[in-house]
C-alpha positions in Angstrom: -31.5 3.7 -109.8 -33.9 6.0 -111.7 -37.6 5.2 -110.6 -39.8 4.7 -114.1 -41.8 7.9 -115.6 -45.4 7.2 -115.9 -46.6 9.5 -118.6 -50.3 10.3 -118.9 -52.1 12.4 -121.6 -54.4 14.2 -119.6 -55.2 16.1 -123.3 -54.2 15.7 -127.0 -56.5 18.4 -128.7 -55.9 22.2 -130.2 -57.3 25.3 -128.4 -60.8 24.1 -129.5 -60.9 20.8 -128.4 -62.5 18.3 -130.7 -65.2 17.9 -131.2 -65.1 21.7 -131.8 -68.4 23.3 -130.4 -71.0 23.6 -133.4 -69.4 21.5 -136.1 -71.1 18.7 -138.4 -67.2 17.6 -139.2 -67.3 14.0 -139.4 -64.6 13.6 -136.9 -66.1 15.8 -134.2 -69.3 13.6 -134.7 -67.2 10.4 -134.5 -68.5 8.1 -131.7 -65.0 7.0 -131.0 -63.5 7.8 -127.4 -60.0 8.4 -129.4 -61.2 11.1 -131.3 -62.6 12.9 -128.1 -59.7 15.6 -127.6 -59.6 17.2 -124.6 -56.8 20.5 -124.8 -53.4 19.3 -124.4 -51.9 18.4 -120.9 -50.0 15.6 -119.6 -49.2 14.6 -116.0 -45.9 13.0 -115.7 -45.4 10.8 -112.4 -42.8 8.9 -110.6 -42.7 7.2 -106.9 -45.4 9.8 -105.0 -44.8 12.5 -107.7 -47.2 14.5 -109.7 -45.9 17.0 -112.2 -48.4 18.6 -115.0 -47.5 20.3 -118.1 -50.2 23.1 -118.4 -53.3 23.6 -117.1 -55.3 24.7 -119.7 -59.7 25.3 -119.3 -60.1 21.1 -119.0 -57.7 21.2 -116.2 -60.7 20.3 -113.5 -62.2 17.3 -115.5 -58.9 16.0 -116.7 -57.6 16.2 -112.7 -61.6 14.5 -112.1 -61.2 12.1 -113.9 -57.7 10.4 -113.4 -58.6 10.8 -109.7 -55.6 12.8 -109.4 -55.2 14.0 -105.0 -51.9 15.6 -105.4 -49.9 17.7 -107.6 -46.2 18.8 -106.9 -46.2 21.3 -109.4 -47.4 22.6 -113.3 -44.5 23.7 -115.6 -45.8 25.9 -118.4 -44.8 25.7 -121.8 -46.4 29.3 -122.9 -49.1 31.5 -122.1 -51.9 31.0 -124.2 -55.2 30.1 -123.2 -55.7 26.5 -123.6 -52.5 26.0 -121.7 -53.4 28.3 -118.9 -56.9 28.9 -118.5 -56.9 26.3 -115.8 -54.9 27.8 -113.2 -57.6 28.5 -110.7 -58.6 25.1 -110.4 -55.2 24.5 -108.6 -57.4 25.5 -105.8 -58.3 22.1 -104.1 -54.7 21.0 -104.1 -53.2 24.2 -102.9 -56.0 24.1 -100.0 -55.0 20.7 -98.9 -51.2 21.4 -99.5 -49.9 25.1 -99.5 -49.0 27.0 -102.1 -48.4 25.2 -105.3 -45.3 25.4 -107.5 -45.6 27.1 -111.0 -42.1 26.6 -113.5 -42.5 29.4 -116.1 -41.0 32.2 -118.5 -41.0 35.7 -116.5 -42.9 36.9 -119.8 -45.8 34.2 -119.1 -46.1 35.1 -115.2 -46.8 38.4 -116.5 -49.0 37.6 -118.5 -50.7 35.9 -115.6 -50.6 38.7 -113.7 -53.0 40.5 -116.1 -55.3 37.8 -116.5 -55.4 36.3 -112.9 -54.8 39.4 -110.8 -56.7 38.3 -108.1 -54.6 35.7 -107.9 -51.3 37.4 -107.9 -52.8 40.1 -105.3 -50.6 40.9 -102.2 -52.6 43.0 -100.3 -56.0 42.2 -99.8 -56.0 39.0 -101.2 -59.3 37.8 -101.5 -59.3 34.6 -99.4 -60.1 31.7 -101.8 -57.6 33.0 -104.3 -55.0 30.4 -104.3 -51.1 31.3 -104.0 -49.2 30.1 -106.4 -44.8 29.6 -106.0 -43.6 31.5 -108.8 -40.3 29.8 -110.6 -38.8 32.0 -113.4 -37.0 29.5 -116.0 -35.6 29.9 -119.5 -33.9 27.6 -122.0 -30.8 27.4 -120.1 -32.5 26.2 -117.1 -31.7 23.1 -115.5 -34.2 22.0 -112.7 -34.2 19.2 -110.1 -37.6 18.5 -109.7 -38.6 15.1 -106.7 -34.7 14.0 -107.9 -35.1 14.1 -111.4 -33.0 16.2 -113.5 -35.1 18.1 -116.0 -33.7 19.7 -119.1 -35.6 23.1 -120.3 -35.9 23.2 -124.3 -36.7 26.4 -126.1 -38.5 26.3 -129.7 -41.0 28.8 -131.2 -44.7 29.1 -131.9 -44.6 31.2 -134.5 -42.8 34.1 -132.9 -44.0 33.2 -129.8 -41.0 31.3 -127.8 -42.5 27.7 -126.2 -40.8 25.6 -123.4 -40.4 22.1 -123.9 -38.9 19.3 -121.7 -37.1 16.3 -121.3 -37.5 14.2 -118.0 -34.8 11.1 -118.2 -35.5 10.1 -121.3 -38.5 11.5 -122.8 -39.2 14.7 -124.2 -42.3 16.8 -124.3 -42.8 19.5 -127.1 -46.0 21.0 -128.0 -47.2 24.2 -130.0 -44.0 23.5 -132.1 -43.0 25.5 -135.5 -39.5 26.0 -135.6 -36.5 24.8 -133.3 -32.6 25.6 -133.1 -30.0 22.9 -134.0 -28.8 23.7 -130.4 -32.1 23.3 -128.8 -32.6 19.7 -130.8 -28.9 18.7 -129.5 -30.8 18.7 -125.9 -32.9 16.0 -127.2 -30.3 13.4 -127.8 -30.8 10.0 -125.8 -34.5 10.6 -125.9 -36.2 7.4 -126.1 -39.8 8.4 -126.1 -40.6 11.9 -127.7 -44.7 14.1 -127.9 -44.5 16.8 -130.5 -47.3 18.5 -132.1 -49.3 17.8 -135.4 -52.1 19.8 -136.1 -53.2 18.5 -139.2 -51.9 17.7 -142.8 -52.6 21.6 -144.4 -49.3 23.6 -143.4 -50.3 26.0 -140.5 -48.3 29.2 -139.8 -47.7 28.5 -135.5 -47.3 24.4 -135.7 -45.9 21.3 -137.1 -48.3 19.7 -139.6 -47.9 15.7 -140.3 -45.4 15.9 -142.9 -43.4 18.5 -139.9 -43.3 16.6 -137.0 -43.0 13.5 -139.2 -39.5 15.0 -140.1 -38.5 16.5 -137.0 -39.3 12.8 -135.4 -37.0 11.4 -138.2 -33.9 13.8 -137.3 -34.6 13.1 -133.2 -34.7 9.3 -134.0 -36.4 8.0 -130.9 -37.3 4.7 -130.0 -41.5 5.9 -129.7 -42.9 9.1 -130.8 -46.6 10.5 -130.2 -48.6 13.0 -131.9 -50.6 15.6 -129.8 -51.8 18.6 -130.1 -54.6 17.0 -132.7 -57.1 18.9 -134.6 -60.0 17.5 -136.2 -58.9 18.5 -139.5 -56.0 15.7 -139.2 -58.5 13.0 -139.4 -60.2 10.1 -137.7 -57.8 8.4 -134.8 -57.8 4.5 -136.1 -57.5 6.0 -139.9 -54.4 7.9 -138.9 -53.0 5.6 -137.0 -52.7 3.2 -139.6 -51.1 5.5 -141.9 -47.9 6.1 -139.4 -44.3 4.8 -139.4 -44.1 1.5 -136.6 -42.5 3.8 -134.0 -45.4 6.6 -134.1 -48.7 6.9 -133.2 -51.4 9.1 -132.4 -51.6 9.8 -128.5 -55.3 10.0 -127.1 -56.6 10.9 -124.0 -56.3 8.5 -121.0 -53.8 6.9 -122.8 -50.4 5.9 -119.8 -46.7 5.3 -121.0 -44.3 4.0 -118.8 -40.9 4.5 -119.2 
């Protein structure tokens, strides 16, 4: 028997966060805890399993505060900043357990490597440089991760290709523009799918609304979530209201069990 998925959205915001530094937007002055967005992360859990999907520069204060003491591994979706700015702060957990396993495109380890050298360093090492497990994996990878059978879903951020993935039977896309009719045949079954939505003005690297709106329509899950919010999609409880029954607006803290 498969043990339940406990889904928590650790972040729901773009690269800037909302409230973005320095704005008078009404949103990013909202007093609302919903429409607080930390950068997008979730942690996915199951019997004493901790999995993350990126690390981005909240990493610390999201791990902070949902009191989180172990983590089995981060798969990334891509390299960009607010998805891997985190990494160092893997530090507490890989001094309590050893190295710590990272699931990622060769082209984002290398990326890494530029950006984290120190990190990466085999001789020399400085000695509070964490060591991280590198795992290579592409779209046709199929992983086994604490007994679960994880499927690897390939769409693109603009150019840029994005990993996605689908756990049992929910499915985790962000930083989505466009996706293959074969990638979207992995998604079949899903009961609960996350997918991006930046905001209602088309945007040239992500689903706005109206996008992920139709993509949720052709996947046909039982729950959908919106992540990956700007501030320029509106105020949380607004929004909401304005959604089909069977999606809504994630926010941070918010827990899903499956």
């Amino acid at each position: 028997m498969n043990s339940p998925l406990t889904v928590t959205f650790l972040g729901t915001g773009t690269s800037q966060g909302v409230p973005v530094i320095g704005s008078d937007h009404p949103v990013c002055k909202s007093a609302n805890a919903k429409d607080k967005r930390l950068r997008v992360s979730v942690m996915i859990s199951w019997d004493d399993y901790n999995f993350i999907i990126d690390c981005g520069p909240d990493f610390r204060q999201q791990m902070l505060r949902e009191q989180v003491t172990r983590v089995d591994g981060v798969l990334l979706t891509h390299e960009h900043s607010d998805h891997t700015a985190g990494i160092d702060d893997i530090r507490p957990f890989y001094f309590r357990q050893g190295n710590i396993a990272f699931y990622a495109a060769e082209r984002v380890f290398k990326a890494l490597h530029q950006r984290f050298a120190y990190i990466f360093e085999i001789e020399n090492k400085y000695p509070g440089a964490p060591t991280i497990e590198e795992i290579e994996i592409h779209k046709d990878s199929r992983l086994d991760l604490g007994g679960k059978n994880v499927v690897v879903i390939e769409a693109f951020h603009n150019k840029l290709p994005v990993l996605g993935f689908k756990i049992d039977e929910f499915t985790y896309l962000t930083d989505v523009k466009t996706i293959s009719e074969e990638e979207i045949e992995k998604l079949k079954n899903t009961k609960v799918l996350v997918i991006n939505a930046l905001r209602e003005e088309a945007h040239q690297s992500h689903f706005n609304l109206s996008e992920a709106l139709a993509f949720i329509k052709k996947v046909s899950p039982k729950r959908a979530y919106l992540t990956h919010i700007s501030h320029l999609l509106g105020f949380h409880d607004v929004v909401e209201k304005t959604l089909p029954k069977n999606v809504h607006l994630a926010y941070d803290r918010l827990k899903i069990t499956l």
